[in-house]
C-alpha positions in Angstrom: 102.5 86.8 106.5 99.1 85.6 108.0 99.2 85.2 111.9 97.0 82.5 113.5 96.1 82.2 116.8 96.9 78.7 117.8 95.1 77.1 121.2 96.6 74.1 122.8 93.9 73.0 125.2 94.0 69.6 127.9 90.9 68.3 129.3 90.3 66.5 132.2 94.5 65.6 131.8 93.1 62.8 129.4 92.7 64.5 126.0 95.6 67.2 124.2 93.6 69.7 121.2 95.8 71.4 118.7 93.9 73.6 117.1 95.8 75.3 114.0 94.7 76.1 110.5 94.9 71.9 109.4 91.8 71.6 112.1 92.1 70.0 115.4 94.1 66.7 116.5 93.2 64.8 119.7 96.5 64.2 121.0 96.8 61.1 123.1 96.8 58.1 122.4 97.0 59.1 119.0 101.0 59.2 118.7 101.7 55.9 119.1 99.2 54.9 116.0 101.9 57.3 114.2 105.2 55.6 115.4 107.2 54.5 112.2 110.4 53.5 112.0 112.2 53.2 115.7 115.8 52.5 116.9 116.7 49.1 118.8 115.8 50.5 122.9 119.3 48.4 123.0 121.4 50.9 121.1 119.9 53.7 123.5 120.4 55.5 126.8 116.9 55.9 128.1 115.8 59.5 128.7 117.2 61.2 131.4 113.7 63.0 132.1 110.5 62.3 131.1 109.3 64.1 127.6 113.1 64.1 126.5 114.5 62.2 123.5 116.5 59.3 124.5 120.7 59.3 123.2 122.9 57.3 121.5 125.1 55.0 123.6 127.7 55.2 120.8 128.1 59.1 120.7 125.4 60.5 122.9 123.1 62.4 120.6 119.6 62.4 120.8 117.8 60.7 118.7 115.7 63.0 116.0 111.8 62.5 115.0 111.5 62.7 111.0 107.9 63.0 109.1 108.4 61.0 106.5 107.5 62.3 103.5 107.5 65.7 105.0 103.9 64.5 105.9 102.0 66.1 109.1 99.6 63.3 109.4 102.7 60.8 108.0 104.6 58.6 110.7 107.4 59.6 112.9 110.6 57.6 112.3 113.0 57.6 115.1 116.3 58.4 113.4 120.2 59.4 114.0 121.0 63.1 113.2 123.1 61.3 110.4 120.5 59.9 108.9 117.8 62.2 109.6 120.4 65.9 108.4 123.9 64.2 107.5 126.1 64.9 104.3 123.3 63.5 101.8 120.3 62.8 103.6 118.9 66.7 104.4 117.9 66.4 100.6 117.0 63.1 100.5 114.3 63.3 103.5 113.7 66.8 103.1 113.0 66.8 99.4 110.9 70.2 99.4 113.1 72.3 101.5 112.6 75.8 100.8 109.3 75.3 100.0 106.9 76.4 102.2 106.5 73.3 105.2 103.4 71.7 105.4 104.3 70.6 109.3 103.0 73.2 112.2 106.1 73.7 114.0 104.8 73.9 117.6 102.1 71.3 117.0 104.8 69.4 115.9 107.1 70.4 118.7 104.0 69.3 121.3 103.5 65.9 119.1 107.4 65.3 119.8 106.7 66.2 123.7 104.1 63.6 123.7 106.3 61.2 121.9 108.8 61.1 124.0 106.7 60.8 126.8 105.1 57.7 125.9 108.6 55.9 124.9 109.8 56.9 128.7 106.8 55.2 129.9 106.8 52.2 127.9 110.7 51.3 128.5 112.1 48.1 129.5 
C-alpha cells in the first residue's frame, strides 16, 4: 500500500483545507451546498453536543451520512441505519463494496464533523 501524508489545516477559524491525493477542499460553508436528502428535524432528538449526529425519537439511533452514489464530491443524504446498512440496502447504496472506495475516510469523517455542526446550529 501507498501511504499519504494528509494535512488538515484551519485558518483564521474561518476556512477548513483537506489536503489528500483528490486535491484540496475548502471546508466551510461548503457542506451545506452538499446536503441531499434530510430527515423531518420533527422525527429527531436534536444533538446532545455540538458536531454529534442527532437520534431517532422512535429508537434512538443516530442518524447516518450516505454519499450517494458512493460519490466524494456527491451529496450527503441524512438516513436511518435501516436504510442507509439494513437487510437489502448495504448492496443497494453501496453497489461497489469490496472495490477499492473512492471516499477519504478521515476527510470524510471531518466532512461529517462539520455536518453535524452546522445542523446543531441551524435547529429550530
Amino acid at each position: 500500500p501507498t501511504f499519504v501524508e494528509v494535512y488538515n489545516l484551519e485558518i483564521e477559524d474561518n476556512e477548513n483545507y483537506y489536503v489528500t491525493e483528490e486535491g484540496v477542499l475548502v471546508h466551510n460553508g461548503y457542506i451545506s451546498d452538499r446536503k441531499g436528502k434530510t430527515i423531518n428535524r420533527d422525527e429527531l432528538n436534536k444533538p446532545t453536543k455540538r458536531g454529534n449526529a442527532p437520534t431517532f425519537k422512535s429508537d434512538g439511533t443516530s442518524v447516518e451520512i450516505h454519499h450517494r452514489g458512493q460519490n466524494p464530491e456527491g451529496p450527503f443524504d441524512e438516513m436511518h441505519w435501516k436504510e442507509h446498512r439494513g437487510a437489502g440496502n448495504d448492496a443497494i447504496n453501496h453497489p461497489n463494496k469490496g472495490s477499492a472506495s473512492k471516499i477519504d475516510r478521515k476527510t470524510f469523517k471531518a466532512q461529517k464533523l462539520e455536518y453535524w455542526r452546522e445542523v446543531f446550529d441551524d435547529w429550530d
